[in-house]
ZAKOLDO-475671 format. One record per residue: residue in three letters; chain; x negated, z negated, y negated of N, C-alpha, C, CB in turn. Coordinates in nm, 4 decimals. Glycine has a CB too. Layout:
GUMI|ALA|A|X|Z|Y|X|Z|Y|X|Z|Y|X|Z|Y $
...
***
This chain:
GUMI|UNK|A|-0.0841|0.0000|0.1173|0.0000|0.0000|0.0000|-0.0889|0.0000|-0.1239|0.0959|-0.1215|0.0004 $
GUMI|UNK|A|-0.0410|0.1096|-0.2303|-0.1578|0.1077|-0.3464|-0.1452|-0.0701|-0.4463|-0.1117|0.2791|-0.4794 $
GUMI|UNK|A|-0.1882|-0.0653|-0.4947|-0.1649|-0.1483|-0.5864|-0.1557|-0.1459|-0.7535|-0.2388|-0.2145|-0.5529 $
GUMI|UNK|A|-0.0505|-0.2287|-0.7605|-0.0461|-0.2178|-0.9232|-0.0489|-0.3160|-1.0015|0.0561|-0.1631|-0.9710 $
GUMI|UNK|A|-0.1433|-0.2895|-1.0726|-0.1638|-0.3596|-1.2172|-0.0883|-0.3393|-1.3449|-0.2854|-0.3314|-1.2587 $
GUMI|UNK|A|0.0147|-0.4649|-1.3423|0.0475|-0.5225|-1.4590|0.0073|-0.5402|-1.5815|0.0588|-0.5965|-1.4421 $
GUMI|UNK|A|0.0777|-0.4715|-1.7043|-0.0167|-0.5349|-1.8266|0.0813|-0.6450|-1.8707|-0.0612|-0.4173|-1.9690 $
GUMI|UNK|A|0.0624|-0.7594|-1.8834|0.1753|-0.8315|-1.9907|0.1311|-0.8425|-2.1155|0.2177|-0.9762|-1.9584 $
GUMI|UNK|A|0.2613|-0.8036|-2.1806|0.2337|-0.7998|-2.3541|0.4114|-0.9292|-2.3939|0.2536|-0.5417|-2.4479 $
GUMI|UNK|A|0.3358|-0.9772|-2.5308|0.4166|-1.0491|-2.6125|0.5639|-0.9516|-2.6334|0.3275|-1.0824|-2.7554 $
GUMI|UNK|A|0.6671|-1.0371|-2.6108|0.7988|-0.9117|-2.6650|0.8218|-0.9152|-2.8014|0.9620|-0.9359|-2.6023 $
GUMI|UNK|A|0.7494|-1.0195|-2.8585|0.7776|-0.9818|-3.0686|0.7738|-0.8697|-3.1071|0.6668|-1.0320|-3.1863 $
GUMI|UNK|A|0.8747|-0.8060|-3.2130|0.8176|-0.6592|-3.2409|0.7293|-0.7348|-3.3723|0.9576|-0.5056|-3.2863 $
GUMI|UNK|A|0.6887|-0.6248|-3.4644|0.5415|-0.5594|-3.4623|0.5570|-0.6712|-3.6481|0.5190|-0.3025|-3.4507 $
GUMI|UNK|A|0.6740|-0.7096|-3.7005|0.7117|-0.8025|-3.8130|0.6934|-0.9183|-3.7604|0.8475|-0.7932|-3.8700 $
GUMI|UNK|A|0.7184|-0.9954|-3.6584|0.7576|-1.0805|-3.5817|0.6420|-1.1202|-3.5504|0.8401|-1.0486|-3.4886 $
GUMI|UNK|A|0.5551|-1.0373|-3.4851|0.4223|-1.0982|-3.4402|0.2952|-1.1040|-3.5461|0.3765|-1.0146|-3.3168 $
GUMI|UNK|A|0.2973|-1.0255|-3.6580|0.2762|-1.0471|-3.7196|0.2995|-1.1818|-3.7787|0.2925|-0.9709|-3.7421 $
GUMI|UNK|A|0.3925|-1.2109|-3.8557|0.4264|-1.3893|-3.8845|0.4003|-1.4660|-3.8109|0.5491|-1.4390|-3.8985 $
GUMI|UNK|A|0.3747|-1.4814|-3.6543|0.3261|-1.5601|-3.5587|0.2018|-1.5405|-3.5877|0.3632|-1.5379|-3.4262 $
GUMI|UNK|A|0.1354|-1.4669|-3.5388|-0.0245|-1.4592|-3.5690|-0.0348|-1.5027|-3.6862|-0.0969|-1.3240|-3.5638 $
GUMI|UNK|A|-0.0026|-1.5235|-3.7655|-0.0133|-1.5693|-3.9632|-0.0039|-1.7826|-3.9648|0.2207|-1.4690|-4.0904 $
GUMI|UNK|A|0.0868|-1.7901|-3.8273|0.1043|-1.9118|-3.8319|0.0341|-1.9980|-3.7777|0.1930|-1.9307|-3.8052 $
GUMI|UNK|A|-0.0003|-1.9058|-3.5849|-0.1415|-1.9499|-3.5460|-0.2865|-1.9637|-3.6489|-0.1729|-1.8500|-3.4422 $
GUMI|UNK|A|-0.2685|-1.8451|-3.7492|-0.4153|-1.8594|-3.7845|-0.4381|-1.9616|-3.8723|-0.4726|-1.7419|-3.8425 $
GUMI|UNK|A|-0.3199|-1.9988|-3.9747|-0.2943|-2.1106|-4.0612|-0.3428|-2.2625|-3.9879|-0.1291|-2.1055|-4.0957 $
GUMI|UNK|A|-0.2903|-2.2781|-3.8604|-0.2809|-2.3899|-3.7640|-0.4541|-2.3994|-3.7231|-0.1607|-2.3488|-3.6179 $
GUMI|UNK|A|-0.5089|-2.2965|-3.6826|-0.6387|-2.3014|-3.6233|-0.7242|-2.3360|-3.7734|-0.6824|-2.1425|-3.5322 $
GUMI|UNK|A|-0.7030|-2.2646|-3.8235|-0.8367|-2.2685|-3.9713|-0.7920|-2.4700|-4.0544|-0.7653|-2.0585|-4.1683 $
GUMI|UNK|A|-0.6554|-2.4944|-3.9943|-0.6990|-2.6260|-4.0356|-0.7468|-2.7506|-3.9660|-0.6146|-2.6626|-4.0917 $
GUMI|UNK|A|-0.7037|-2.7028|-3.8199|-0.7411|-2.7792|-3.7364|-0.8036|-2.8202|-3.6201|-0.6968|-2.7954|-3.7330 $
GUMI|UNK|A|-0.8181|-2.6304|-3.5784|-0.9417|-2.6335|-3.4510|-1.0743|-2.6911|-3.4424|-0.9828|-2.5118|-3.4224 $
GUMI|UNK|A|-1.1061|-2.7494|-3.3519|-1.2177|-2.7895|-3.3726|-1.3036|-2.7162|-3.2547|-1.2160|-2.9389|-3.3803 $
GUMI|UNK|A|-1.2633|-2.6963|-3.1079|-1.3273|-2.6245|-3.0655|-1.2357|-2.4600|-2.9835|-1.4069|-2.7258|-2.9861 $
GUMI|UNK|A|-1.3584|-2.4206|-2.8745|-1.2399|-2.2666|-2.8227|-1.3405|-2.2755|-2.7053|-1.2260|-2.0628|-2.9409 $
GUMI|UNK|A|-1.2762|-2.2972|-2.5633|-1.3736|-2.2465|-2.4548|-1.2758|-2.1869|-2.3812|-1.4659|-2.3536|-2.3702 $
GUMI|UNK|A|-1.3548|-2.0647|-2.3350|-1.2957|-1.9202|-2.2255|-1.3122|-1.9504|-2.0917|-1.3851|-1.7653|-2.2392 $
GUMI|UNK|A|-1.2467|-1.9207|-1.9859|-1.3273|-1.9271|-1.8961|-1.2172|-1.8185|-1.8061|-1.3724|-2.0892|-1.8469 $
GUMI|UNK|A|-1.2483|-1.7278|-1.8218|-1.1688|-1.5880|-1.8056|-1.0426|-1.6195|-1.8176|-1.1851|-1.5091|-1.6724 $
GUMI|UNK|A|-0.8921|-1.6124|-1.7819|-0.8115|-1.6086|-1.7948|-0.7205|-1.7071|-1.8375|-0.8065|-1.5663|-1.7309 $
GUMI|UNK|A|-0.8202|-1.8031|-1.8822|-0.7811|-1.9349|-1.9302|-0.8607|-1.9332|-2.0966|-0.8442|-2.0709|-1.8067 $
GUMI|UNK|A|-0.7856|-2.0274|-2.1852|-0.8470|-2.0587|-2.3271|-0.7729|-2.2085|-2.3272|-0.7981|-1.9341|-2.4749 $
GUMI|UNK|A|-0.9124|-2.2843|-2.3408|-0.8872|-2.3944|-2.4115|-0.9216|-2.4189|-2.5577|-0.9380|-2.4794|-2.3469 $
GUMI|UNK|A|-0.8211|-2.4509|-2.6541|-0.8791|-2.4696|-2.7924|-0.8335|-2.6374|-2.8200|-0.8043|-2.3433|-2.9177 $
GUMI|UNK|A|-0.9132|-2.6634|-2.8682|-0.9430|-2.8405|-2.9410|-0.9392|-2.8426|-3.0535|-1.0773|-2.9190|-2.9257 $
GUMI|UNK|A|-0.7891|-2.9627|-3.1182|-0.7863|-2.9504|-3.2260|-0.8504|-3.1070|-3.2758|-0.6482|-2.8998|-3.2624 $
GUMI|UNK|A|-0.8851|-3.0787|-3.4194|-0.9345|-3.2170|-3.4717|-0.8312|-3.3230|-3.4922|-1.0026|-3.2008|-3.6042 $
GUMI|UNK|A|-0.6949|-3.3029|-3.4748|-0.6206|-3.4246|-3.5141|-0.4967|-3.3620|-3.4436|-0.6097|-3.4687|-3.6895 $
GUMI|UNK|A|-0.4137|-3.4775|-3.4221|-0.2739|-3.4259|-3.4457|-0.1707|-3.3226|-3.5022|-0.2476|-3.4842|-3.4818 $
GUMI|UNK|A|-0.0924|-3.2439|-3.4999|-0.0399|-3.1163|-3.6321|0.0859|-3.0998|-3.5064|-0.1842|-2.9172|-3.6867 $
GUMI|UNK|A|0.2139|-3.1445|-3.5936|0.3580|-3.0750|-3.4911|0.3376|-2.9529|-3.4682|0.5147|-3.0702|-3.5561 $
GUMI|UNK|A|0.2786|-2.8607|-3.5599|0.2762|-2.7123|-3.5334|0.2377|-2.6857|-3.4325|0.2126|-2.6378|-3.6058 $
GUMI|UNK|A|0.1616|-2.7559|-3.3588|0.1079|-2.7148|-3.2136|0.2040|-2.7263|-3.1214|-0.0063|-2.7953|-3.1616 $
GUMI|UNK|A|0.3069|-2.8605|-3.1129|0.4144|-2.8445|-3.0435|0.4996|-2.6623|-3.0831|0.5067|-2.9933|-3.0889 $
GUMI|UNK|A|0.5526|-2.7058|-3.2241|0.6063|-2.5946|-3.2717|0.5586|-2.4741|-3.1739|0.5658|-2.5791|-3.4203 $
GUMI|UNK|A|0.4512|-2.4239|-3.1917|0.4261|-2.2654|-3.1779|0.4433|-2.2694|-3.0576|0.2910|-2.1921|-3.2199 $
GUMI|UNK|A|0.3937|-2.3639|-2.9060|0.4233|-2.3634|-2.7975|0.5738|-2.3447|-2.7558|0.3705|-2.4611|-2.7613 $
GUMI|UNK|A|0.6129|-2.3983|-2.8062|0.7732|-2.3391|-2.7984|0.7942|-2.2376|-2.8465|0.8741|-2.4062|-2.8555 $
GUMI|UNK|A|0.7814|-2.2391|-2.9475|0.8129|-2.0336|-2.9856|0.7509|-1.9175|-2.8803|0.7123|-1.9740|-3.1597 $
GUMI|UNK|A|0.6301|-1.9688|-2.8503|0.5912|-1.8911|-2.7378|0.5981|-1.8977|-2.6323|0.5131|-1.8717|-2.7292 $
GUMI|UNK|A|0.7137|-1.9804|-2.6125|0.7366|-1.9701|-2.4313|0.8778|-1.8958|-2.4583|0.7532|-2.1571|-2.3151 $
GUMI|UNK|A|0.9241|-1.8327|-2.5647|1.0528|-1.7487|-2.5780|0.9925|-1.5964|-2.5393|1.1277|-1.7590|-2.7503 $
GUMI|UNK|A|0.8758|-1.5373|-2.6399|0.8076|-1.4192|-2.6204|0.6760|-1.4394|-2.5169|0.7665|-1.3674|-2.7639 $
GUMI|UNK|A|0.6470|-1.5032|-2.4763|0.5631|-1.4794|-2.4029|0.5628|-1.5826|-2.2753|0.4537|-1.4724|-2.4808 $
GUMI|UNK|A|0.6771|-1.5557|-2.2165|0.7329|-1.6272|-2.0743|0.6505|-1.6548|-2.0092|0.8135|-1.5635|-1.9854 $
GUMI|UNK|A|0.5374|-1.5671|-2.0206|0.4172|-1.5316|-1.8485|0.3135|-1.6329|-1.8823|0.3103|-1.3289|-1.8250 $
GUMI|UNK|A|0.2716|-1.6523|-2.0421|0.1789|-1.7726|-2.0462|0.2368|-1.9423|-1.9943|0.1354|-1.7758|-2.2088 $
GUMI|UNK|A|0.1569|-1.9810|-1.9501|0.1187|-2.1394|-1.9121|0.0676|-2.2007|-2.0119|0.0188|-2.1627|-1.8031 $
GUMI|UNK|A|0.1511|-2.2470|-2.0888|0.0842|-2.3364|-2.2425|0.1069|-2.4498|-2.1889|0.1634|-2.3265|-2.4149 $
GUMI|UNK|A|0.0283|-2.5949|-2.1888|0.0047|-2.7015|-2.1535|-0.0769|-2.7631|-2.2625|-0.0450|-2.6969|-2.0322 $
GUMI|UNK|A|-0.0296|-2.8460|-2.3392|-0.0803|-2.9802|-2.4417|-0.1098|-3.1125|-2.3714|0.0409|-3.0233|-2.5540 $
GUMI|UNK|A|-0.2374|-3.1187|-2.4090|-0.2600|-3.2745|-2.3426|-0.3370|-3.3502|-2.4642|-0.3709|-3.2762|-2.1794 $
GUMI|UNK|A|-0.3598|-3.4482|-2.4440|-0.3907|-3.5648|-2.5248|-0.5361|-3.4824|-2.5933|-0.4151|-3.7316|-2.4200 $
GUMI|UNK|A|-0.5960|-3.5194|-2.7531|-0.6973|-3.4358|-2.8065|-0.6841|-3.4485|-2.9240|-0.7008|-3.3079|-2.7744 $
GUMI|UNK|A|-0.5896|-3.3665|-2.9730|-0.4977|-3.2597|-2.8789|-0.5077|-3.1473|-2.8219|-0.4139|-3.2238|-2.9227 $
GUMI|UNK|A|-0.5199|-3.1194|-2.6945|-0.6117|-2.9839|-2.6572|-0.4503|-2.8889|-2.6138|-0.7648|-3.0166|-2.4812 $
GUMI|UNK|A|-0.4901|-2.7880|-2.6579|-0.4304|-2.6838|-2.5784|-0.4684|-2.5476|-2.4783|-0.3735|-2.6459|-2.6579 $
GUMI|UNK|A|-0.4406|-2.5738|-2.3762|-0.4588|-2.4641|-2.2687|-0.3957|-2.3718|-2.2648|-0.4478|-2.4917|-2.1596 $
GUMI|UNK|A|-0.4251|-2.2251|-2.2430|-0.3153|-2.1243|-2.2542|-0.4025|-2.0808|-2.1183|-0.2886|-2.0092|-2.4132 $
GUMI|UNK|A|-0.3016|-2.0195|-2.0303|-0.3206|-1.9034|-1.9004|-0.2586|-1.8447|-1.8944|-0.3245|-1.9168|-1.7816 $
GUMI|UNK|A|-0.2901|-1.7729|-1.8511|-0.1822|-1.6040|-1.8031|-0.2124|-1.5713|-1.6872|-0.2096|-1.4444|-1.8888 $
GUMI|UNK|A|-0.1141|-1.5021|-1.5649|-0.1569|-1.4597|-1.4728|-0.1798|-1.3212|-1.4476|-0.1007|-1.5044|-1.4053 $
GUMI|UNK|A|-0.2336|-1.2486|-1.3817|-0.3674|-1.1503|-1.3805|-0.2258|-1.0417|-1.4535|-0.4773|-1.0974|-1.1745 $
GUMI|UNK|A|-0.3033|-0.9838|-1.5694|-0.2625|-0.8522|-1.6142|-0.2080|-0.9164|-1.7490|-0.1486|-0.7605|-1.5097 $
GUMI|UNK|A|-0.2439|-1.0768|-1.7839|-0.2193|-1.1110|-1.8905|-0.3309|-1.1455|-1.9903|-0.1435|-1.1953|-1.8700 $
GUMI|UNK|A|-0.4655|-1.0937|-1.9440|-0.5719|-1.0976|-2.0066|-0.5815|-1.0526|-2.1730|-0.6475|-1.0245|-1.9239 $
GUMI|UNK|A|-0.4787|-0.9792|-2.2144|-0.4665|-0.8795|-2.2967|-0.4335|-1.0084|-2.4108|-0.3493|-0.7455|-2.2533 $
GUMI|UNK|A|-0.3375|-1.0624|-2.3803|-0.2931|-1.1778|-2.4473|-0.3702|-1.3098|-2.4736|-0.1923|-1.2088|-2.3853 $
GUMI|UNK|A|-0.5017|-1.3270|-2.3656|-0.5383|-1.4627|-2.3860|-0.6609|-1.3971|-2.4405|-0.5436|-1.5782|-2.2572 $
GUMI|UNK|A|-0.6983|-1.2409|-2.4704|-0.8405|-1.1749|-2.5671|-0.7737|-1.1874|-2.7104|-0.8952|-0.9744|-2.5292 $
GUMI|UNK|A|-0.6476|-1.1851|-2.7458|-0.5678|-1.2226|-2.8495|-0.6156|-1.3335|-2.9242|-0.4459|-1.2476|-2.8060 $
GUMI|UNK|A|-0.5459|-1.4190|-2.8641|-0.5783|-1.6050|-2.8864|-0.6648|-1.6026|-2.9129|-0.5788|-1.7181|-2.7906 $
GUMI|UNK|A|-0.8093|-1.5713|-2.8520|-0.9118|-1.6565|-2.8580|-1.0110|-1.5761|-2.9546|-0.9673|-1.6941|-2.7120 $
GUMI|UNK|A|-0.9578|-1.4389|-2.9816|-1.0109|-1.3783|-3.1301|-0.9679|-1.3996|-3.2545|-1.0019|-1.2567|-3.1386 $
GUMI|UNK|A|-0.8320|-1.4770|-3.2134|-0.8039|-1.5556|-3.3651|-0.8312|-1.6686|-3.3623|-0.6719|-1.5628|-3.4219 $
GUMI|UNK|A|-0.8372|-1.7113|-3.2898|-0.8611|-1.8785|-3.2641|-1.0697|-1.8723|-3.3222|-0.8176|-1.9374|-3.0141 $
GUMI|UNK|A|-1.1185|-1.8018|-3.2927|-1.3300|-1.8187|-3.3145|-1.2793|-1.7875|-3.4640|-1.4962|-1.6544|-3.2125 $
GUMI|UNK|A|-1.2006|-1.6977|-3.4796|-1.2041|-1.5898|-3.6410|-1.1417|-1.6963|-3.7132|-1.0943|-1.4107|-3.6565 $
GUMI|UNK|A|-1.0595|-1.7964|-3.6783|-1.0640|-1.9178|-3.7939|-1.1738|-2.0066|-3.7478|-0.9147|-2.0139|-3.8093 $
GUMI|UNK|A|-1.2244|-2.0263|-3.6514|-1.3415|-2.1236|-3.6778|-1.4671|-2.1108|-3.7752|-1.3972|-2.1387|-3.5603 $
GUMI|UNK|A|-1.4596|-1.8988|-3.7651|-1.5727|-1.9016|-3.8253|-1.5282|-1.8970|-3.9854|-1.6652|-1.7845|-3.7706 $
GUMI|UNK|A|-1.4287|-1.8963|-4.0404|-1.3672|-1.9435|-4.1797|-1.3585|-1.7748|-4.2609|-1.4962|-2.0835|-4.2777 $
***
């Protein structure tokens, strides 16, 4: 049997994700402190507390069903995707360095 590869993409259209990405980047440039990859996984570390982190995790489990967002104490957040969702976690973690680096 051949096999097929999945791409998963965000369902926001193209206004929509825009303003999301605008809100992530707002959230990271005030409060990330770190970003580690480890292929299909991104962990980012924030310096304090911020509801927005709850916030956006919920917004993104509406458009983007397939990620595994998990908050734990930090406050760290984990994002995964399963295979063919790589597309989405090269996303994250190029906005997530691009506010670290200011």
């Amino acid at each position: 049997m051949a096999r097929v590869e999945l791409t998963l993409l965000c369902t926001l259209g193209p206004e929509a994700l825009q303003k999301r990405s605008g809100e992530w980047e707002a959230l990271c440039r005030d409060a990330l402190a770190s970003v580690e990859r480890d292929d299909d996984r991104l962990v980012l570390g924030f310096s304090r507390e911020d509801d927005r982190i709850g916030e956006l995790v919920r917004a993104e489990g509406s458009c983007c069903s397939f990620l595994e967002l998990d908050v734990s104490a930090g406050p760290t957040l984990t994002i995964a995707a399963p295979e063919g969702g790589r597309a989405t976690i090269d996303a994250f973690e190029a906005l997530a360095r691009s506010a670290l680096r200011g």
